[in-house]
PLY file of the C-alpha trace (Angstrom):
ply
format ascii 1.0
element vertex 181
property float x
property float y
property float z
element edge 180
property int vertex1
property int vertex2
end_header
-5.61 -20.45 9.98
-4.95 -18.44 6.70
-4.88 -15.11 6.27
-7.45 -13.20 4.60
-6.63 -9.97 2.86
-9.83 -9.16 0.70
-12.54 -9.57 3.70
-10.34 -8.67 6.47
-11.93 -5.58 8.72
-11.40 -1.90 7.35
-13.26 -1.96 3.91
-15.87 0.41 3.35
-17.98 -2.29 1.72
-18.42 -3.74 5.60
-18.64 -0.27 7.25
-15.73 -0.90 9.31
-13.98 2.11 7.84
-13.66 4.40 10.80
-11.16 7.53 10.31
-12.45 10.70 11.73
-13.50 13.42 9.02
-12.73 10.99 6.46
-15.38 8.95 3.69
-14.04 6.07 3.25
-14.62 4.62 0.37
-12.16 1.53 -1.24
-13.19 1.51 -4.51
-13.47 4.39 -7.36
-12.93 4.84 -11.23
-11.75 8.67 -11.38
-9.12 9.50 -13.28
-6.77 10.85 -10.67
-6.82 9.96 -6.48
-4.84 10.21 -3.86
-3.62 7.45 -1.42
-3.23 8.97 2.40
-2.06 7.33 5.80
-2.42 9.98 8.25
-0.08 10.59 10.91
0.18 8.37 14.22
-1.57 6.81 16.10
-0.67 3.86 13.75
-3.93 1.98 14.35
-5.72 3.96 11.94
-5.66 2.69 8.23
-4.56 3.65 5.23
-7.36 4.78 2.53
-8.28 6.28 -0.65
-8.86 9.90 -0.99
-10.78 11.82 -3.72
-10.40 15.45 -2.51
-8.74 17.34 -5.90
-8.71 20.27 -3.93
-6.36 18.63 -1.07
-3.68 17.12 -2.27
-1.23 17.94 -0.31
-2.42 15.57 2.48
-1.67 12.83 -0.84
1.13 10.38 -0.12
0.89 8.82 -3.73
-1.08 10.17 -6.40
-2.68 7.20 -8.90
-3.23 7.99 -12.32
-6.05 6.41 -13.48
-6.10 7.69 -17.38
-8.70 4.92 -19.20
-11.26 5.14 -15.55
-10.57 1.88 -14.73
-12.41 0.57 -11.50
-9.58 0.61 -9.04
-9.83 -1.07 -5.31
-7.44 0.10 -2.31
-7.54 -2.46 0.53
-5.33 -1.49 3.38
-3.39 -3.68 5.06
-1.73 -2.42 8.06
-4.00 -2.00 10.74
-6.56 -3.86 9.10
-5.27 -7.36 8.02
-4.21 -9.33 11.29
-0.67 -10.72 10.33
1.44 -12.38 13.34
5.28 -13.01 13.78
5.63 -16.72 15.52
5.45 -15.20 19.18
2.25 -13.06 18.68
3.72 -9.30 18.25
2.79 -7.70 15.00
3.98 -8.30 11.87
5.71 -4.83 10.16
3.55 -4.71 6.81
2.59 -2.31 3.65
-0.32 0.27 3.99
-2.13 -1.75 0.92
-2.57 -2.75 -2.13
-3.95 -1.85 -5.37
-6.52 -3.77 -6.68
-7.18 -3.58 -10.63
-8.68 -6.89 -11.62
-6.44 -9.53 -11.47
-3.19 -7.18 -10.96
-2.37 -6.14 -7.32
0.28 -3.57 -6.45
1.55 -3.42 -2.78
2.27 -0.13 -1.84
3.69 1.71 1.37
3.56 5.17 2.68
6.08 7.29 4.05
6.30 10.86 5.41
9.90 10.64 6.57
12.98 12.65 5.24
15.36 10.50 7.57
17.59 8.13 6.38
16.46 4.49 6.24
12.62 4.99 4.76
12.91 2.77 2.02
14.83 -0.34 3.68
11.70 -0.36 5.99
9.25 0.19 3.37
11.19 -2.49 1.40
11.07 -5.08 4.43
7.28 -4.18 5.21
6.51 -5.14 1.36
8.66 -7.72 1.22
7.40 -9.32 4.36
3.50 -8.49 3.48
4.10 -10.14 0.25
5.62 -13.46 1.44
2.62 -13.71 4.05
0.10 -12.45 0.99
2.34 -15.78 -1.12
1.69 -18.53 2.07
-1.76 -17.49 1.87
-3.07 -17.17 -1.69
-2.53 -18.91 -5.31
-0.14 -16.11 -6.83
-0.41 -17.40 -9.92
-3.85 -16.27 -10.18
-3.11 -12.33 -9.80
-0.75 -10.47 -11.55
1.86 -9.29 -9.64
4.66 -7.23 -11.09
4.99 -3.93 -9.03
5.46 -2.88 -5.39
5.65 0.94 -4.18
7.07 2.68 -1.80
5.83 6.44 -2.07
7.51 9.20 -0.16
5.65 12.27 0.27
9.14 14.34 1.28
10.38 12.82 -1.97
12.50 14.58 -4.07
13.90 16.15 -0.87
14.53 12.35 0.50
16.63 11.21 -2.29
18.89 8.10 -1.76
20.26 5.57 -4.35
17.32 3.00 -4.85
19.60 -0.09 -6.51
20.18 -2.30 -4.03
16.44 -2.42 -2.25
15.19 -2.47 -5.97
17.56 -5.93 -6.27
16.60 -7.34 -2.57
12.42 -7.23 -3.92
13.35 -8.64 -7.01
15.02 -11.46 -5.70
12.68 -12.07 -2.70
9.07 -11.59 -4.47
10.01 -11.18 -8.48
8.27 -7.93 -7.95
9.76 -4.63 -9.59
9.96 -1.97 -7.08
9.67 1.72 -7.72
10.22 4.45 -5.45
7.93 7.24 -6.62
5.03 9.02 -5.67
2.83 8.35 -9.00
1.24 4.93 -9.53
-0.28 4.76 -12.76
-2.43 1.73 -13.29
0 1
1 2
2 3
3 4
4 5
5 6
6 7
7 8
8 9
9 10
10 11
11 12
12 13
13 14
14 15
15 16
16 17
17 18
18 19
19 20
20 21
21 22
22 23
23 24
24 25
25 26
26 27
27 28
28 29
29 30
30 31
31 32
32 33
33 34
34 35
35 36
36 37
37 38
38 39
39 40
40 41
41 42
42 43
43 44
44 45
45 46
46 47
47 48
48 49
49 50
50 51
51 52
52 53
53 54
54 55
55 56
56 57
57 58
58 59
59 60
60 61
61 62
62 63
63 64
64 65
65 66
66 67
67 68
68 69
69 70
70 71
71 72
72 73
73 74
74 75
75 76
76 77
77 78
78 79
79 80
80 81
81 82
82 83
83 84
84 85
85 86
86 87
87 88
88 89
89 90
90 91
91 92
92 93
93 94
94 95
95 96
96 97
97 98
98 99
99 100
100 101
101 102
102 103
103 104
104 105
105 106
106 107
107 108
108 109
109 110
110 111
111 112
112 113
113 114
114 115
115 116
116 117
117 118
118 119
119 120
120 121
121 122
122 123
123 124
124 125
125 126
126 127
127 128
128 129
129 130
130 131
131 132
132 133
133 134
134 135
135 136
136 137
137 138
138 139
139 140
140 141
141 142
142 143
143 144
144 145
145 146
146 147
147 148
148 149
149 150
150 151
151 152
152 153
153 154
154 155
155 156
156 157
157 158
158 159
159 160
160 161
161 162
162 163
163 164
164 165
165 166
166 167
167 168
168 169
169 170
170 171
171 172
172 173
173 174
174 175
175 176
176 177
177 178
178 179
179 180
């Protein structure tokens, strides 16, 4: 059965947004927003936040400059995706929607070692599923984040996982906590 990451459970459009003290909303055209994924339990989604006066509950900040309608769909904990033997698959927080271009992002709060292999294998792995399951050649596809919000104390050389999502999905991957679109 194919996956479906645009209707899936946890857009606002449906109502199935449910994070406690939180609007969701997954769409918005301001010039400046916030992406968040609170801390565990994991089951909760990421989402879109608009609060100027908060952000330092922001994981990535989007820069919006020409308004732009921009759509955040989360993935994890909202799109169903299954390794062979029925355990979760490890996947991205979401993706960027701004017309026909999509950029996969993840969210980290970690200054530990290791935080972008895994956020490298979770887009890697969300985009191969996102491949099986969609005509890629009908989105544009160039980008993939993963946004630290420890960063610049977590610094580590980025080369290598920038090579392995190149190779793997043809996607550039950045390692910053500003997405402009």
């Amino acid at each position: 059965m194919p996956i479906d990451f645009f209707t899936a459970p946890c857009t606002a459009a449906n109502g199935n947004c449910k994070i406690p003290g939180v609007v969701c909303k997954n769409s918005t055209s301001n010039l400046e927003f916030g992406l968040c994924d609170d801390p565990p339990p994991p089951t909760l989604p990421a989402y879109m936040d608009m609060d100027l006066l908060n952000k330092s509950k922001w994981v990535a900040k989007v820069d919006n400059p020409d308004a732009k309608e921009i759509i955040f769909k989360a993935i994890d904990a909202c799109v169903p995706i299954l390794r062979p033997n029925g355990e979760p698959e490890s996947r991205c927080d979401g993706v960027l929607i701004n017309g026909n271009k999509l950029t996969f992002v993840e969210l980290k709060d970690r200054g530990s070692n290791g935080w972008i292999r895994k956020g490298r294998d979770q887009l890697i792995s969300t985009y191969l599923v996102f491949k099986a399951n969609y005509d890629v050649t009908k989105f544009v596809i160039t980008e993939a984040y993963v946004c630290n919000k420890q960063v610049p104390l977590a610094v580590t050389s980025n080369l290598i996982h920038i090579q392995k999502v190149k190779d793997e999905t043809g996607m550039l991957l950045k390692v910053d906590r500003k997405i402009p679109v």
